[in-house]
Backbone as a ProteinNet text record, in pm:
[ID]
protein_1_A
[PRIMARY]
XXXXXXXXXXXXXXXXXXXXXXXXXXXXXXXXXXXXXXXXXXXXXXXXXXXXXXXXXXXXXXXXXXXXXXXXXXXXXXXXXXXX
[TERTIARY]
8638.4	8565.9	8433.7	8364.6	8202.9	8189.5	8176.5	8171.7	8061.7	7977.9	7827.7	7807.9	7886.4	7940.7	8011.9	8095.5	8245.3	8127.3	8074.6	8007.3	7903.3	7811.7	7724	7789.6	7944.5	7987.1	8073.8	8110.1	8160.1	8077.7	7906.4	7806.2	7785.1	7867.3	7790.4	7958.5	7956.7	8076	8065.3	7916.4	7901.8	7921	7856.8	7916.9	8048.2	8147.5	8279	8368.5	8308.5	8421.4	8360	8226.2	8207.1	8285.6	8233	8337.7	8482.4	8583.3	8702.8	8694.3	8634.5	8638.1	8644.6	8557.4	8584	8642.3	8773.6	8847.8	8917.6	8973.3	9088.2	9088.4	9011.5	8961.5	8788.5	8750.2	8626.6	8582.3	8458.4	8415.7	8282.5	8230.4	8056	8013.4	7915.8	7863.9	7874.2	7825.4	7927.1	8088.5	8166.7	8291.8	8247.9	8242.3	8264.7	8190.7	8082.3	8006.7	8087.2	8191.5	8247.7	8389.4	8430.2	8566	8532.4	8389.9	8380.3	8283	8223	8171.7	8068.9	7984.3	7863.1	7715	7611	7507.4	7490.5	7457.8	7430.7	7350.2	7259.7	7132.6	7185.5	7232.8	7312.8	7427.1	7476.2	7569.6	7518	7397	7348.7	7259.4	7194	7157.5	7218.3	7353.9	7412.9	7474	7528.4	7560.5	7486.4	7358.6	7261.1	7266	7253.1	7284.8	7404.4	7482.5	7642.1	7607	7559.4	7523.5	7503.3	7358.9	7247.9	7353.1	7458.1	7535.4	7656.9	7702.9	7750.5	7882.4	7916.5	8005.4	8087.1	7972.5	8034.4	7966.3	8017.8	7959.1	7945.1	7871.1	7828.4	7932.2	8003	8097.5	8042.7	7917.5	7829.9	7692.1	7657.6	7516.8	7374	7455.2	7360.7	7356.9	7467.7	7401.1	7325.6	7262.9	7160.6	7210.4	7312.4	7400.9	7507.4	7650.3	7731.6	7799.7	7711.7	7750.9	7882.5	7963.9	8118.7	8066.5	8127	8133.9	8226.7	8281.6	8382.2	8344.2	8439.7	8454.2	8452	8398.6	8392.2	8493.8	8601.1	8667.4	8625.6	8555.4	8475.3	8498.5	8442.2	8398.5	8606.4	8645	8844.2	8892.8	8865.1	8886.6	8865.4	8719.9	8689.7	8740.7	8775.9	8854	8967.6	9039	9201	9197.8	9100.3	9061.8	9042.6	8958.2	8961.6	9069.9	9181.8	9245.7	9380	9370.8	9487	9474.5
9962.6	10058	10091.2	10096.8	10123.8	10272.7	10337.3	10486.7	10532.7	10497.9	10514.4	10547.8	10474.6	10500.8	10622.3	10624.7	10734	10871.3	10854.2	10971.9	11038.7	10956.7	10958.8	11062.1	10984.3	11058.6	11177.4	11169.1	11315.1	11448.8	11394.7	11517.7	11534	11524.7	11576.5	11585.3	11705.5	11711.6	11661.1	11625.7	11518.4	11422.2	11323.8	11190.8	11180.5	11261.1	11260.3	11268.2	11354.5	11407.1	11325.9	11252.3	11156.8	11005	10947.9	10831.5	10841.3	10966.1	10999.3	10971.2	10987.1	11033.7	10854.3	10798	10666.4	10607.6	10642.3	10538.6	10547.1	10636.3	10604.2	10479.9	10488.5	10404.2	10387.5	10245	10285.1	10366.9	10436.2	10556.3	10570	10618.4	10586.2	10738	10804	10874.6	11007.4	11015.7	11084.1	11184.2	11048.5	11081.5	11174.6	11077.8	11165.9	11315.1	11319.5	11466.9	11530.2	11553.2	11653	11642.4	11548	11543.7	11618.3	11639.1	11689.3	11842.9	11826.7	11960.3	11965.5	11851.4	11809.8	11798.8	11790.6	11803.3	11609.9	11605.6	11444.1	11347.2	11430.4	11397.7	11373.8	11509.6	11493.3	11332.6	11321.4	11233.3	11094.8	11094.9	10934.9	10933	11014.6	11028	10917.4	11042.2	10990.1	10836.3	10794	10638.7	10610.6	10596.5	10510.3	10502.1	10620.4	10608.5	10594.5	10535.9	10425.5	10308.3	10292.1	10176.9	10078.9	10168.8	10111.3	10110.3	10158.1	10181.1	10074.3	10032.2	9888.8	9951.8	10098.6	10191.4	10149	10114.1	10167.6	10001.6	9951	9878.5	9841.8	9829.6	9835.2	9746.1	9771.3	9695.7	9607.9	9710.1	9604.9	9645.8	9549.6	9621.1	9580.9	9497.8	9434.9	9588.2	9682.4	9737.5	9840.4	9903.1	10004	10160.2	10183.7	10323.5	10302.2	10377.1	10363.8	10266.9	10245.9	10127.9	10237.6	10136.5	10140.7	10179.5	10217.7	10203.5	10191.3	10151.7	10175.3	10178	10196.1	10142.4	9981.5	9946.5	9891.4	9864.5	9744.1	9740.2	9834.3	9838.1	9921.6	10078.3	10099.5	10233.5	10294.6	10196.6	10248.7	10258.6	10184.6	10224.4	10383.4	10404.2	10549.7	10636.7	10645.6	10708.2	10710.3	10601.1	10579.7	10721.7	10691.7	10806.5	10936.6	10933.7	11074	11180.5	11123.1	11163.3	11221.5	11125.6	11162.5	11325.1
-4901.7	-4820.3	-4889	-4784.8	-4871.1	-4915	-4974.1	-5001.1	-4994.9	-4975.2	-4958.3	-4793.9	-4756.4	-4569.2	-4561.9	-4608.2	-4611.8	-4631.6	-4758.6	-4799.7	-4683.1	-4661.7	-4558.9	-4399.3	-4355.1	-4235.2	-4325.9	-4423.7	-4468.2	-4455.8	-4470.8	-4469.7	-4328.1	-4248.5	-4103.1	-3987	-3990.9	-3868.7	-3721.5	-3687.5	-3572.2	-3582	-3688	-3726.4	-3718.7	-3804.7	-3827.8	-3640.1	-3634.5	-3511.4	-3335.6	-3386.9	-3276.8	-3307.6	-3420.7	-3474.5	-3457	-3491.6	-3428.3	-3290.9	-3214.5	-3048.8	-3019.5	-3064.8	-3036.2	-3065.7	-3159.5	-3236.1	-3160.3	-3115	-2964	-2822.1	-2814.9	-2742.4	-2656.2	-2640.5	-2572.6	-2469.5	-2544.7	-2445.9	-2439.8	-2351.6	-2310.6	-2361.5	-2402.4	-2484.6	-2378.7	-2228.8	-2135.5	-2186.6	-2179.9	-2268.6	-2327.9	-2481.1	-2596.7	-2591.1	-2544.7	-2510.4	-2486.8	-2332.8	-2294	-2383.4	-2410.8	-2543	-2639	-2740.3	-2842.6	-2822.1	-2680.8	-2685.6	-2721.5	-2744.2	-2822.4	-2695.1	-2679.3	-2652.2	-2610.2	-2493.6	-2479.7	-2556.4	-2585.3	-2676.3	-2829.5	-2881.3	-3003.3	-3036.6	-2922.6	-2918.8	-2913.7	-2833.4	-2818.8	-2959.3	-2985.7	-3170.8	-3261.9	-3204.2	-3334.8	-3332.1	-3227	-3156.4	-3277	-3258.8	-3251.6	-3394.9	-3517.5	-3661	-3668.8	-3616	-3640.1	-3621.3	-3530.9	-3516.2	-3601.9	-3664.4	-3762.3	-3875.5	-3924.6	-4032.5	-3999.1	-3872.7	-3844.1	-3835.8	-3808.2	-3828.9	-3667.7	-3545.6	-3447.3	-3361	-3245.8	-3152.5	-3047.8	-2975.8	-2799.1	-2721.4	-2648.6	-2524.9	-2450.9	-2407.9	-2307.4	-2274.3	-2425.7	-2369	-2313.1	-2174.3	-2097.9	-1991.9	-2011.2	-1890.5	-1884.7	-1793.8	-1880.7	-1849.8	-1802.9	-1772.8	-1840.7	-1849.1	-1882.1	-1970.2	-2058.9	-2208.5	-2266.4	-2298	-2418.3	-2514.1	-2590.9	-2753.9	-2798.2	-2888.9	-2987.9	-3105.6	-3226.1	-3382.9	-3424.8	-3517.9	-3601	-3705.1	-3710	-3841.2	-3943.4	-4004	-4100.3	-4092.6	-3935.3	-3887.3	-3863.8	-3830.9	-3842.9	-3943.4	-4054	-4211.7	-4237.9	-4208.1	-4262.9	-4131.1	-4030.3	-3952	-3981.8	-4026.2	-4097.4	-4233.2	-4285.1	-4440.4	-4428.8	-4309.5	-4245.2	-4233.4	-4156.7	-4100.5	-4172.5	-4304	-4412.4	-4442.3
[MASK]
++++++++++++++++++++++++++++++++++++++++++++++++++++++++++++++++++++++++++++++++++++

């Protein structure tokens, strides 16, 4: 596990508790907003720095509304760590 990752979503309870929201299964940023209570804007933010961190990845992202997301092997490790 990279800890440099781990560390990174440990400093932010959005990171943490949006990456949870998707480990369940794929969910479009919609979702996770009203699941976590979070701000739409806040939420597609943060997508986007998972992304870049290889934490999280697009379902389908030919389309230009309602794109998936899920976790990342990687990004389920530190959700697996989380959760202990």
């Amino acid at each position: 596990m990279d800890y440099d990752k781990l560390s990174w979503i440990k400093a932010s309870k959005y990171r943490q508790n949006i990456l949870k929201a998707m480990s369940k299964k794929p969910k479009t940023p919609k979702d996770i907003a009203e699941e976590t209570d979070y701000y739409l804007s806040h939420v597609s933010n943060t997508i986007t720095d998972l992304k870049e961190k290889n934490l999280t990845k697009c379902l389908t992202p030919d389309k230009r509304k309602g794109k998936l997301y899920t976790t990342t092997k990687e990004g389920e490790k530190i959700v697996d760590f989380l959760k202990k």
